[in-house]
C-alpha positions in Angstrom: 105.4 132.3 127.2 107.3 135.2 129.0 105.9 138.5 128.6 106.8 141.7 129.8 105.7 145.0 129.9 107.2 148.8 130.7 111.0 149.4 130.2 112.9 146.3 130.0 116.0 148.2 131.6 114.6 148.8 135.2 114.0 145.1 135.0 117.8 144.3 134.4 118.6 146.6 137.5 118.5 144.1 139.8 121.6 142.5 140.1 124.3 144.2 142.7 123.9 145.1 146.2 120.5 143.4 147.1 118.2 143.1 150.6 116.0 140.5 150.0 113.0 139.8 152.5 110.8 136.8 151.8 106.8 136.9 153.5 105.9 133.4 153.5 102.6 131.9 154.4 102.3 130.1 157.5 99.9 130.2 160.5 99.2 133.5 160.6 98.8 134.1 157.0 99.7 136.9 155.1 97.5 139.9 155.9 98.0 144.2 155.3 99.4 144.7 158.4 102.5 142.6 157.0 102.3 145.0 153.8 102.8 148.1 155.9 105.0 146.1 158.5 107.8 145.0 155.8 107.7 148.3 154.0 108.1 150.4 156.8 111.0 148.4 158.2 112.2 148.8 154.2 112.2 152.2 153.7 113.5 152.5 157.5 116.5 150.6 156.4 116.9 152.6 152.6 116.6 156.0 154.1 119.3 156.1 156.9 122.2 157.3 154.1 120.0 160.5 154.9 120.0 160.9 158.5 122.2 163.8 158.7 119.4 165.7 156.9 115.8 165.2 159.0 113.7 166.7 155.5 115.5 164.6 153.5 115.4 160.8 155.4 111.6 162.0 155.6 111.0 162.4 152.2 112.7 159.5 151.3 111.7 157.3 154.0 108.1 157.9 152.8 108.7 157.6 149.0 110.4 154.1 149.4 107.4 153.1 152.0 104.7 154.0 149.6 106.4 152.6 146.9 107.3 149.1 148.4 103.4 149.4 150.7 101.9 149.7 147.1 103.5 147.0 145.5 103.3 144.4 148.3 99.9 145.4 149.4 99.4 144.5 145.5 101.4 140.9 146.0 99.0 140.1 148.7 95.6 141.2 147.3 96.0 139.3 144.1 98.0 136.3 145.0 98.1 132.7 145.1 99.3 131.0 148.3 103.1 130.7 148.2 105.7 133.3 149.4 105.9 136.7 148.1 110.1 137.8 147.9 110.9 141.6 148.1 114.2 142.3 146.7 115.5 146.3 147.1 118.8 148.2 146.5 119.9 151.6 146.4 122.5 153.6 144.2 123.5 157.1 144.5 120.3 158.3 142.0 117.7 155.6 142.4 115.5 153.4 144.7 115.1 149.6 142.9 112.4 147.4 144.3 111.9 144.2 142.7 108.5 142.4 144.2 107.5 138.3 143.5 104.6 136.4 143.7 102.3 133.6 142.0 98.7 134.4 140.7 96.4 132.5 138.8 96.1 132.5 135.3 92.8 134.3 135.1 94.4 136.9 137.4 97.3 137.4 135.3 95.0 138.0 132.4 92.7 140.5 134.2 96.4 142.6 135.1 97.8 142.2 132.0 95.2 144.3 130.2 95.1 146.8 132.7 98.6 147.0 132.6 98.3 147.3 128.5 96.2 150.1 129.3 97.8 152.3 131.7 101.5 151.7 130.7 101.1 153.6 127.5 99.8 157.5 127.5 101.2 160.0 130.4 100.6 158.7 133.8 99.2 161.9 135.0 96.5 161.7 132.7 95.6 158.2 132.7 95.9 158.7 136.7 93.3 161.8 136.4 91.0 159.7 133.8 90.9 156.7 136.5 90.0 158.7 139.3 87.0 160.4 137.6 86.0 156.5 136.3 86.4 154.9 140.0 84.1 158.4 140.8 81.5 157.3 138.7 81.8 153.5 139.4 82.2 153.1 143.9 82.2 149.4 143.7 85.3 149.4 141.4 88.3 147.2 141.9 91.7 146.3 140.3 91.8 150.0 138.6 95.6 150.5 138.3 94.7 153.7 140.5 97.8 153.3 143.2 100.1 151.9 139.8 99.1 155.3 138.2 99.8 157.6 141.5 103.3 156.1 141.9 104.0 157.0 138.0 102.6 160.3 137.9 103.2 161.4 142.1 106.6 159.9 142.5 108.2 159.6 139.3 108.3 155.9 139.8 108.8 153.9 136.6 107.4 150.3 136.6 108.2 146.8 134.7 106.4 143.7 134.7 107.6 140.1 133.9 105.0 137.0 133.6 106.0 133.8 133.6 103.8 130.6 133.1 104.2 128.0 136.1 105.3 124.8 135.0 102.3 122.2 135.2 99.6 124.7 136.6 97.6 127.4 136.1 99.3 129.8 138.0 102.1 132.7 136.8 104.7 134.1 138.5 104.8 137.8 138.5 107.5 140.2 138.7 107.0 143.5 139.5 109.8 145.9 139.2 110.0 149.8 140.2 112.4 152.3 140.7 112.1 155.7 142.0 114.6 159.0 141.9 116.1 159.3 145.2 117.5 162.9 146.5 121.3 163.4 145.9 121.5 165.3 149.4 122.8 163.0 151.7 
């Protein structure tokens, strides 16, 4: 059964004008200098609308980069071996970053109830709450934390579609985000 969670209309954003970069395994596996890699050669590519303005390519530049670091450093922590696809694109008001992978089934579990648990409530509490728990508890993992900084530090709103695998016990995972990006280019 598909399930999804967050808004489903940042999930049906996806459609026109789309950059799509696929990280597939291979000999030298997929590791987090790819994360940082791919999202910096993203958010190079997303940001140059607003080169005639050096603060503003900055600050976008790094929003997008966070944003897409976040969600593929995520894709490659928790996945299953297979490709992860990164799909972006860019209107006049918004970033949209659409990020694939497969996980197992016990994986998608564990994520779906955090996920149940920090998609509801204001992000900037459930963000403050989470730090003072990972605080009290070093060893920690899996806490929503960087999920929770790109709600309540970036405005970023976040979607989520799980799909079962045909014949397995893997899902496929869908993450979706999209971010407000300046008007001043």
């Amino acid at each position: 059964m598909t399930t999804m969670y967050g808004p489903a209309d940042i999930a049906m954003g996806m459609r026109d004008n789309i950059s799509r970069v696929r990280l597939f395994d291979g000999p030298l596996d997929l590791k987090w200098h790819h994360c940082a890699t791919t999202s910096d050669f993203i958010a190079d590519l997303f940001a140059l609308p607003f080169h005639a303005s050096r603060n503003d390519y900055k600050e976008v530049r790094h929003s997008i980069g966070y944003l897409v670091n976040e969600l593929i450093e995520n894709a490659v922590k928790f996945r299953e071996p297979g490709e992860i696809i990164v799909e972006a694109s860019m209107d006049s008001n918004n970033f949209k970053v659409k990020v694939s992978n497969v996980v197992a089934d016990k994986t998608a579990i564990t994520f779906q109830k955090l996920l149940s648990q920090i998609t509801i409530g204001d992000p900037g509490d459930l963000l403050i709450q989470q730090i003072e728990a990972n605080a009290a508890d070093p060893d920690a993992t899996g806490s929503g934390l960087g999920l929770l900084t790109l709600m309540s530090d970036y405005g970023a709103r976040l979607a989520w579609i799980f799909s079962p695998v045909e014949s397995s016990n893997r899902v496929h995972v869908e993450t979706y985000a999209t971010i407000p990006i300046s008007q001043a280019h």
